[in-house]
SELOKE-287611 format. One record per residue (C-alpha): residue number from 1; residue in one letter; x, y, z. Coordinates in nm, 4 decimals, padded with zeros to 6 digits. Layout:
// residues N
   k r       c1       c2       c3
 NUM A        X        Y        Z
...
END
This chain:
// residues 146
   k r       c1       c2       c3
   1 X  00.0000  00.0000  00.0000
   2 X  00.2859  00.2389  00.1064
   3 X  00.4417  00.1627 -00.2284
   4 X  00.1938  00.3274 -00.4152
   5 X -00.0534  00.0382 -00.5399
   6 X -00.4185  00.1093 -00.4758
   7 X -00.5708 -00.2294 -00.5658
   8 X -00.3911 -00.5462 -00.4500
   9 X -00.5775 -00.8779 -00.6314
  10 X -00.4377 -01.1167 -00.4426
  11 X -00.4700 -01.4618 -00.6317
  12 X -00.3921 -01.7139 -00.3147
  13 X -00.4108 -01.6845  00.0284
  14 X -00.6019 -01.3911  00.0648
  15 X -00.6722 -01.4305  00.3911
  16 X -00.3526 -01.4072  00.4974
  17 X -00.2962 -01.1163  00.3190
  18 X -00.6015 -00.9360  00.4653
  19 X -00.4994 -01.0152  00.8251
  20 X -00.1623 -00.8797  00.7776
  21 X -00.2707 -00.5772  00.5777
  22 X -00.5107 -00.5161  00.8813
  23 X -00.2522 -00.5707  01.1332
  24 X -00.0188 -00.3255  00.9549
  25 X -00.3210 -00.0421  01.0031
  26 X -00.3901 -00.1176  01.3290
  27 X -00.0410 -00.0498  01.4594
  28 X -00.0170  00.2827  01.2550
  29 X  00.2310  00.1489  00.9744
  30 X -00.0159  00.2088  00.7139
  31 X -00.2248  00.4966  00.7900
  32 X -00.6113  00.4813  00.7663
  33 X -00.5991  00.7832  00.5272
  34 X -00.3592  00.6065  00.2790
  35 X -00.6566  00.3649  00.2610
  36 X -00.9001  00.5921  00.2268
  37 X -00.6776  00.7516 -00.0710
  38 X -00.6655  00.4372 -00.2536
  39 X -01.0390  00.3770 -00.2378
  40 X -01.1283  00.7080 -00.3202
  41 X -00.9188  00.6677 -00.6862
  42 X -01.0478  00.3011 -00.7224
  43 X -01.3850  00.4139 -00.7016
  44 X -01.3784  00.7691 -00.8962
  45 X -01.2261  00.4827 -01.2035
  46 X -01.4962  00.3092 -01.1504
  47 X -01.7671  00.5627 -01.1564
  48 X -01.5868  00.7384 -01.4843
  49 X -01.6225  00.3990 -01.6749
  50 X -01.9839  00.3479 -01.5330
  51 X -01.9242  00.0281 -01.3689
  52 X -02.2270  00.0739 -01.0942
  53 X -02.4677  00.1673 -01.3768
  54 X -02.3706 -00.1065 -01.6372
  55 X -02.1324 -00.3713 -01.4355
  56 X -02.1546 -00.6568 -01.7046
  57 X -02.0521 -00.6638 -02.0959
  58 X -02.2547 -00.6843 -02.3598
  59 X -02.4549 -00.9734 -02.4238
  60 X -02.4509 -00.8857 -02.8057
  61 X -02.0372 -00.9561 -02.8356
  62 X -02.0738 -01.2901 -02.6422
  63 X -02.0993 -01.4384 -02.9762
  64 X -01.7307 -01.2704 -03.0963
  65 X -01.5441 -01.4181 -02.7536
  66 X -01.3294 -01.6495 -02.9144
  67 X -01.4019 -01.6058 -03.2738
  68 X -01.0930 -01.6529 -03.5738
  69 X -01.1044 -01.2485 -03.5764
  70 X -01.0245 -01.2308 -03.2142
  71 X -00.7903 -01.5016 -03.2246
  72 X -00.5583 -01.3996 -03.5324
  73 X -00.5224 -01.0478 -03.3196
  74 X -00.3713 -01.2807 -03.0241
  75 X -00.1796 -01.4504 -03.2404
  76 X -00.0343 -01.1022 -03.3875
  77 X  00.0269 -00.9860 -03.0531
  78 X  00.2192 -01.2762 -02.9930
  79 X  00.4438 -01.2512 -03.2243
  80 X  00.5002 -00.8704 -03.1905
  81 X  00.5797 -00.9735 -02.8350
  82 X  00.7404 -01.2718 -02.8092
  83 X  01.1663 -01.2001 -02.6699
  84 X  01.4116 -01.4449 -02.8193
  85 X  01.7309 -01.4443 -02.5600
  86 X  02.0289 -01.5766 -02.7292
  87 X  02.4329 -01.6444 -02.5240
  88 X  02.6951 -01.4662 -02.7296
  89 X  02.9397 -01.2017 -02.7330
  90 X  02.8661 -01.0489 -03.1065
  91 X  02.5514 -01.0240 -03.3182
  92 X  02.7359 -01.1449 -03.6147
  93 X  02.5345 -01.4866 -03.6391
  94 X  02.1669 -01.4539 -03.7294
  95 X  01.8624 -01.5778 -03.5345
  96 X  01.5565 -01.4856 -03.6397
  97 X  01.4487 -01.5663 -03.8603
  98 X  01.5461 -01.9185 -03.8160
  99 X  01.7420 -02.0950 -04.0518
 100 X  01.5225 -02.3687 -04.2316
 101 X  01.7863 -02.6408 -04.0881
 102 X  01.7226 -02.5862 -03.7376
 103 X  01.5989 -02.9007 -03.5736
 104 X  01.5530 -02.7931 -03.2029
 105 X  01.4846 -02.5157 -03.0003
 106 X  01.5678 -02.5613 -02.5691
 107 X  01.3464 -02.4580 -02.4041
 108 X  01.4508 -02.3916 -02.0549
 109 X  01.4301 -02.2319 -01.6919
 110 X  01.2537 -02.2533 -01.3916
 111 X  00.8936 -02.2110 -01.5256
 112 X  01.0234 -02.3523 -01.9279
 113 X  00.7130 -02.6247 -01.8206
 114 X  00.4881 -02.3922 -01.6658
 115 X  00.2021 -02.2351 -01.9221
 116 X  00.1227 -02.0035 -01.6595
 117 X  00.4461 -01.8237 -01.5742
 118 X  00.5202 -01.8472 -01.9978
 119 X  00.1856 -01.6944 -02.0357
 120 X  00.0887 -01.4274 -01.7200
 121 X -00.2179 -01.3497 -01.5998
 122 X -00.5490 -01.2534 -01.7841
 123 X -00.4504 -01.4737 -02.0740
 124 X -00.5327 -01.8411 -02.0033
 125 X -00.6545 -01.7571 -01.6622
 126 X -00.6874 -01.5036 -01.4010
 127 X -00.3551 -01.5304 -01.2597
 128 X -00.2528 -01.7750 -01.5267
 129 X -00.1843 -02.1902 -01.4001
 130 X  00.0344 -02.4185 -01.3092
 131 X -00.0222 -02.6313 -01.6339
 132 X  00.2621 -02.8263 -01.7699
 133 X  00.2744 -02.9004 -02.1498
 134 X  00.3616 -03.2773 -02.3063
 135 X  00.5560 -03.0957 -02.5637
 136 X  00.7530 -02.8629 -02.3447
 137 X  00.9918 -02.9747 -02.0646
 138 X  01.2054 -02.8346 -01.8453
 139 X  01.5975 -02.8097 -02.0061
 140 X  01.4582 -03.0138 -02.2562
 141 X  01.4854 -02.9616 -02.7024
 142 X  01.2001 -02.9835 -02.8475
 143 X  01.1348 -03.1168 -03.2289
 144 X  01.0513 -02.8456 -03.5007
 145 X  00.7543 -02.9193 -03.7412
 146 X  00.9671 -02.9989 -04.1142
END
């Protein structure tokens, strides 16, 4: 709170959280007006978007969720977005894009197995999950399509 975030969405353990948020304004650490501050600007967002008056979507664009339109501007974003790391000293040697010959890509890290942590939240999920994929392993190659 002190660290300027109004809205905390805390995924897991919330309960936890709320006790020790409420512990940290009963001693005084966070003041009751930095609270108040944070609700205030949550709420005037709220009220300029019309949340209270209209909370849900439209029923109309239910039919679009989902749709090959929607899902070729994911894919676009994607690939605008997507960060290729690569160990070297020089950027003599190309890498993108990849040389037809290339057999394997490794795929690894802490989270290489974890669609979640690959793909944040609000994408597959809220907060993302713990999924792990059959074709992705941790320090592992995987095959290329010929």
């Amino acid at each position: 709170m002190l660290a300027c975030i109004d809205m905390i969405m805390v995924p897991f353990q919330y309960k936890e959280f709320l006790e020790g948020l409420t512990k940290l304004m009963n001693s005084g650490y966070i003041p009751m007006s930095r609270i108040d501050d944070a609700v205030r600007r949550v709420l005037r967002v709220k009220l300029s978007i019309g949340l209270f008056e209209n909370p849900l979507a439209e029923e109309t664009l239910a039919a679009e969720f989902g749709s090959e339109a929607h899902r070729e501007v994911a894919r676009e974003a994607v690939r605008k977005s997507m960060v290729l790391l690569k160990n070297g000293k020089t950027n003599v040697d190309t890498v993108i894009p990849l040389q037809r010959n290339v057999k394997k890509i490794v795929v690894a890290g802490a989270h290489a197995n974890n669609m979640g942590w690959q793909c944040g939240g609000f994408t597959l999920t809220w907060q993302g999950f713990n999924g792990t994929g059959e074709n992705i392993g941790r320090n592992k190659a995987m095959q290329l399509p010929t």
